[in-house]
C-alpha positions, 0 to 999 in steps of 0.5 A, a space after each residue: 395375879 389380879 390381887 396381888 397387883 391390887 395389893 401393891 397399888 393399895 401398899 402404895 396408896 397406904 405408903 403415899 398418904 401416910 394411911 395407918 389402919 390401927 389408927 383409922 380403926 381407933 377413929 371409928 371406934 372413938 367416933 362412935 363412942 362420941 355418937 353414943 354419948 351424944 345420942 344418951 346426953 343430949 340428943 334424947 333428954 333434948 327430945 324428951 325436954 322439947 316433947 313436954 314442951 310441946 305437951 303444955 303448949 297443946 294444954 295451954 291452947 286446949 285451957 284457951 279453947 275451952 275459955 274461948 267457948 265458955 265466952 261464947 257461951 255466956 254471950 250466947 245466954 246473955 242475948 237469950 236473957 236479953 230476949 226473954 226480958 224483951 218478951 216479958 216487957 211485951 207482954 205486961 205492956 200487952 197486959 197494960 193495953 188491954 186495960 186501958 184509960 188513965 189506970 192503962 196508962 198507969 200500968 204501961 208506965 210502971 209496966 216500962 219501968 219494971 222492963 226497964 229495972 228488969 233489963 238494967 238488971 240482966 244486963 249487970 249481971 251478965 256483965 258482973 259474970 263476963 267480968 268474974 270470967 275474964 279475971 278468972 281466965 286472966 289469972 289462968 292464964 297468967 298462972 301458966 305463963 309464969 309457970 312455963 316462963 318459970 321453968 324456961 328461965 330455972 333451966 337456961 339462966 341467972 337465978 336472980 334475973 329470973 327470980 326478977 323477971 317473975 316479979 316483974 311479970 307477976 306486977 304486970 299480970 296483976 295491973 294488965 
């Protein structure tokens, strides 16, 4: 008795909002053909696509990590040099002292300016070698950000705009 009158109010129900039960099925078939293509189309070549993304930003960051420590390395080896060529210039003035008189005097002069040339030296090489570095890690990371922004702009735009765009900033990489 209880289903039968369930089953009344349900055929009421269905009568009062035009409720069509093949239609509705075919709704939920049809919807979910729409998730399982959306899903295997774009959902998950969108993933893929983002997970390679996020892929070259760690290696770029680790490349620029790695950079940073070379940096840090070769300033380190610079105070080092600075440090030995102090000692040295120490020791020949020391040398130079312990002769003493006008040949002393002598000594200590050119004993300064050998310190001198010597410094001068370490100095120009260090910074020849800082400045080999940062053009090397300039065109690094030049080279990276033209690749990435290459194929950003190869799967979002204009072939000519983005053709342009690399040139452009291939012309401002090379002058900055």
């Amino acid at each position: 008795m209880i289903y039968a009158r369930n089953t009344k109010y349900m055929d009421e129900l269905i009568k009062t909002f035009h409720i069509d039960w093949k239609l509705m099925i075919a709704q939920i078939i049809n919807f979910a053909i729409v998730l399982f293509v959306l899903y295997k189309f774009a959902i998950k070549p969108l993933s893929r696509t983002m997970e390679k993304r996020t892929k070259r930003i760690e290696k770029s960051l680790d490349d620029a990590r790695q950079i940073e420590e070379n940096l840090a390395k070769m300033e380190r080896d610079k105070e080092e040099n600075v440090l030995e060529a102090k000692k040295e210039a120490r020791k020949i003035i020391e040398e130079a002292m312990e002769q003493g008189g006008m040949q002393g005097q002598q000594i200590v002069n050119d004993a300064k300016r050998e310190v001198q040339t010597v410094i001068s030296a370490a100095k120009e090489q260090i910074a020849s070698e800082k400045s080999q570095m940062l053009k090397d890690v300039k065109a690094e990371v030049g080279g990276l950000v033209i690749a990435a922004t290459k194929k950003i702009l190869e799967k979002t735009g204009n072939k000519d705009v983005d053709r342009k765009l690399v040139e452009e900033s291939l012309k401002d990489i090379k002058h900055g």
